[in-house]
TORKOL-970105 format. One line per field, with one value per residue (C-alpha): x, y, z; residue number from 1; residue in three letters. Coordinates in steps of 0.001 Angstrom, whole numbers, padded with zeros to 6 digits. Layout:
# residues N
X X,...
Y Y,...
Z Z,...
n NUM,...
res ALA,...
This chain:
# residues 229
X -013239,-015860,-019732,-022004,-025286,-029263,-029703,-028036,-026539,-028690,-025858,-021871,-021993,-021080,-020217,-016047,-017188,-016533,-013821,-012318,-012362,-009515,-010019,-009098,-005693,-002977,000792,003642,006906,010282,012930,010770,012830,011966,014671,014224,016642,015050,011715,010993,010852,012822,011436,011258,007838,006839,004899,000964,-000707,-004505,-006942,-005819,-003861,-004392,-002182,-002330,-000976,-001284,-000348,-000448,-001636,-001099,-003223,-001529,-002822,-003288,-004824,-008294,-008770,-011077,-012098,-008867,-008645,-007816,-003783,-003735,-003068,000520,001765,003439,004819,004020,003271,002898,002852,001635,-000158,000336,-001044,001442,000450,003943,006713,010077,013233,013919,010695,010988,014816,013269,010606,013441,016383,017849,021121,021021,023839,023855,023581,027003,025696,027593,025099,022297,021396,022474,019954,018954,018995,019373,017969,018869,017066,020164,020353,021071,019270,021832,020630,020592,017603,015613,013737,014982,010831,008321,005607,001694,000903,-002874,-005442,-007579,-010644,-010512,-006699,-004484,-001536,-001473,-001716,001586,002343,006123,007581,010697,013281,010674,010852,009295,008140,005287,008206,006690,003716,001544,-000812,-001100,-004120,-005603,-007507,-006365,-003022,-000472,-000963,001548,000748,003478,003712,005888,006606,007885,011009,012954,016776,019349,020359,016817,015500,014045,011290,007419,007098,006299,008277,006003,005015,001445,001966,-001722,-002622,-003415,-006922,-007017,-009490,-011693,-009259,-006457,-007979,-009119,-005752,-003991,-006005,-004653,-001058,001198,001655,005383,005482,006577,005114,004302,000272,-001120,-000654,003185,005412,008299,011625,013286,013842
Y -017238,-017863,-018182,-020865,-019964,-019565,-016272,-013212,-011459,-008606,-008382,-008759,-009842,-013476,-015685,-015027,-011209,-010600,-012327,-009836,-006781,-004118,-003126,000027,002157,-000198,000839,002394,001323,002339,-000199,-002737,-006478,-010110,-012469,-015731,-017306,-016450,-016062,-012342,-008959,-006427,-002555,000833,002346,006002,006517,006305,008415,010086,010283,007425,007245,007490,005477,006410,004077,004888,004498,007143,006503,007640,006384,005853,008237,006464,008533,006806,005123,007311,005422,004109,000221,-002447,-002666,001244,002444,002777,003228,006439,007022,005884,007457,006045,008326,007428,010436,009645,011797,011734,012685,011219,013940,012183,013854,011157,012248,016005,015174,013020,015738,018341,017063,017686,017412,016183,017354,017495,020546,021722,023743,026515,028137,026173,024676,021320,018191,019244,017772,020836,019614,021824,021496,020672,022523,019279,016067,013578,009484,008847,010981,008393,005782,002105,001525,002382,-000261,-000151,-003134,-003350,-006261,-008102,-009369,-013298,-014026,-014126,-012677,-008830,-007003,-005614,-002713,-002039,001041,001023,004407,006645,010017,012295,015587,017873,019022,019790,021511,021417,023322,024041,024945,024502,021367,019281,017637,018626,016635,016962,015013,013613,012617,009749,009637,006096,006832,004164,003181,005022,001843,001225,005130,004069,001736,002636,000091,001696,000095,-001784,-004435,-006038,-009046,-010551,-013313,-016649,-017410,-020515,-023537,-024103,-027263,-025238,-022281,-024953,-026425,-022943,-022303,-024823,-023444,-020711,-017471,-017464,-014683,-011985,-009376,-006034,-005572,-002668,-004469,-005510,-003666,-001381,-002830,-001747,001861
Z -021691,-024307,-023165,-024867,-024044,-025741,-023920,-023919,-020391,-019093,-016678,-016443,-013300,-012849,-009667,-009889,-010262,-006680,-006790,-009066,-007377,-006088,-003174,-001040,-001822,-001570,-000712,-003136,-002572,-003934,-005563,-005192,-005983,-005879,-004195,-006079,-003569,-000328,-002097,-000234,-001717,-000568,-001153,000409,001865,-000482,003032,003780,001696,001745,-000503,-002729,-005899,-009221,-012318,-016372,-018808,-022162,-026034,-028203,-031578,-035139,-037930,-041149,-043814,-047238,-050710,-051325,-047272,-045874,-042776,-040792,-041378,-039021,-039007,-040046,-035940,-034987,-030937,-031731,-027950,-024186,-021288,-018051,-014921,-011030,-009348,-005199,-002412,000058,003973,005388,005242,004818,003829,001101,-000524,-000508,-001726,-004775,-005670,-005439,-006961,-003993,-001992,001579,004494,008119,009583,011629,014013,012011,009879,011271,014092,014819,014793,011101,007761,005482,001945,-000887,-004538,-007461,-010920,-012586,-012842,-012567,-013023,-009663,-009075,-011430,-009076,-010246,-009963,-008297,-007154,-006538,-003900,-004118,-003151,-005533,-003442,-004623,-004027,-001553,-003751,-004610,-007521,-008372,-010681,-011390,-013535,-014285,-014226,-012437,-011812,-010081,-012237,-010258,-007297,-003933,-003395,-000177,001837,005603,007849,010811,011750,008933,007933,004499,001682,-001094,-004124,-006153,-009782,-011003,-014875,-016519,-018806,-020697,-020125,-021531,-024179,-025473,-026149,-029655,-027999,-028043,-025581,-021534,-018859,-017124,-015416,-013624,-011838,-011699,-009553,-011287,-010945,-009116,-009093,-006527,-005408,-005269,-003641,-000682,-000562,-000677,002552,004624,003449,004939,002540,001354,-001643,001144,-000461,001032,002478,004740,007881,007708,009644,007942,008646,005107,006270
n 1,2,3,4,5,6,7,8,9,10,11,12,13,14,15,16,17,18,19,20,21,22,23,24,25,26,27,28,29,30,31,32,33,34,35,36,37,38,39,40,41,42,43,44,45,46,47,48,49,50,51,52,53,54,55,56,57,58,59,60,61,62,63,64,65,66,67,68,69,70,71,72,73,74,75,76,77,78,79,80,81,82,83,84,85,86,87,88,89,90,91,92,93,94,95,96,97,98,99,100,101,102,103,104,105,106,107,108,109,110,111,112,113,114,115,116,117,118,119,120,121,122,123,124,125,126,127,128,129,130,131,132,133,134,135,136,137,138,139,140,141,142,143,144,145,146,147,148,149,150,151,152,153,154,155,156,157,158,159,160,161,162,163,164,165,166,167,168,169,170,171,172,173,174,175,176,177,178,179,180,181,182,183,184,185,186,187,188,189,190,191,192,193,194,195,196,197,198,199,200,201,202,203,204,205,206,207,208,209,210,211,212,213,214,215,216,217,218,219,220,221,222,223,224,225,226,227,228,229
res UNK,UNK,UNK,UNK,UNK,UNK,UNK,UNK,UNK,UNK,UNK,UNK,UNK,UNK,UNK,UNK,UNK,UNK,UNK,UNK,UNK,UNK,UNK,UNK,UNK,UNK,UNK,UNK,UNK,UNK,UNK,UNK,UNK,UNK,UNK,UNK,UNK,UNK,UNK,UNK,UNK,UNK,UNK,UNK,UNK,UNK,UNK,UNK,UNK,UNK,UNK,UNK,UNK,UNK,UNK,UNK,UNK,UNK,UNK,UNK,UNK,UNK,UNK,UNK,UNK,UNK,UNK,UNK,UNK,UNK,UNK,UNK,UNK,UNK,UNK,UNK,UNK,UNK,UNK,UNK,UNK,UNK,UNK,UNK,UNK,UNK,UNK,UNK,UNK,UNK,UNK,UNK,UNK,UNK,UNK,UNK,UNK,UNK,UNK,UNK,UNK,UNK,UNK,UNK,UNK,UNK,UNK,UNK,UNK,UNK,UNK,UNK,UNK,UNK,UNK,UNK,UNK,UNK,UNK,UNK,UNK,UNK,UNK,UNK,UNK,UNK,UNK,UNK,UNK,UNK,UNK,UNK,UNK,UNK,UNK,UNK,UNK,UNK,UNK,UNK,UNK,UNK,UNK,UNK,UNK,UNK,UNK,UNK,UNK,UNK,UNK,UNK,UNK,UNK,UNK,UNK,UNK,UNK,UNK,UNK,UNK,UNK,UNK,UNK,UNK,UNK,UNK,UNK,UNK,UNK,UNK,UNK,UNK,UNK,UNK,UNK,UNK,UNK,UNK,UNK,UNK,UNK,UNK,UNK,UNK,UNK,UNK,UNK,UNK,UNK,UNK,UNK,UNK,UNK,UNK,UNK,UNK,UNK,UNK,UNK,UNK,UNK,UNK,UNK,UNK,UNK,UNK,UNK,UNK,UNK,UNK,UNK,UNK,UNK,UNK,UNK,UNK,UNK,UNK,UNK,UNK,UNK,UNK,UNK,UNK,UNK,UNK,UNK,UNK
């Protein structure tokens, strides 16, 4: 919003700047979907991760080369190609994760070759399009609303494998890498696909009467228990 004023800022800080802030790691979920009918979301938990996460989104440019333009002119950039990738650091082992960082196959053990009581997870030769996530969600908390931030990208995959490191006195970390890729009927777009939901900002009316109401979006926080498996 435009500022009328005789003096310049020596700050950007303003009153709704703490308001504004995103706070603490959040929670990445898989196939993460909004029921309009029973207004919930349904999702599945990556897992708790340490030491945070970190998400790129970004346009890559080409500037249009014209005989006698030596400086490049507004209108001359071009979005060339998209990238969009989630980097998660992942302390929960899970067999569905080291299966979607594998390409793997999943069987039960038969107490033949191995032991029984096992999953026995083998990595694939093939990617086949079931080993692309149908998204993959960042829930995070903005500091002046009582909805989250959510980021969704669309046909996610996951491309750094499995990596991790054991040692005494501490606990494995693996990280993981998500890259965004487009659908299979729309591979000519530049455009990346994804999503922020960002809360509204509300007026201080609404933010008093919004109090005094019960929170219905159903989306995910830190705090709610897993029941989605």
């Amino acid at each position: 919003m435009p500022v009328t004023s005789e003096t310049l800022p020596k700050s950007g800080y303003t009153a709704d700047t703490p308001k504004r802030y995103l706070l603490n790691a959040g929670a990445l979920v898989r196939n993460l979907t909004w029921d309009s009918t029973a207004k919930k979301w349904t999702y599945d938990l990556l897992g708790a991760t340490s030491g945070g996460s970190k998400l790129s989104l970004k346009n890559n440019l080409r500037q249009v080369e014209v005989d006698g333009v030596f400086a490049t002119p507004v209108g001359g950039d071009m979005i060339e190609s998209s990238e969009g990738t989630f980097e998660v650091n992942v302390i929960e082992h899970t067999r569905d994760n080291i299966k979607m960082a594998l390409f793997a196959d999943v069987q039960e053990s038969d107490d033949m070759k191995y032991p029984a009581g096992y999953d026995v997870i083998t990595p694939k030769q093939k990617i086949e399009e079931s080993d692309y996530i149908e998204n993959l969600g960042y829930i995070g908390t903005i500091s002046g609303s009582d909805k989250p931030v959510i980021i969704i990208m669309d046909f996610a995959i996951c491309t750094s494998g499995l990596e991790f490191e054991v040692k005494d006195k501490a606990e494995a970390i693996y990280p993981l890498t998500f890259a965004a890729r487009t659908p299979m009927n729309d591979v000519t777009t530049t455009s990346l696909p994804v999503k922020i939901l960002m809360p509204k900002e509300s007026t201080q009316e609404a933010r008093t009467t919004s109090e005094t109401t019960t929170r219905v979006d159903g989306a995910p926080t830190g705090t709610e228990e897993n029941t989605h498996g």
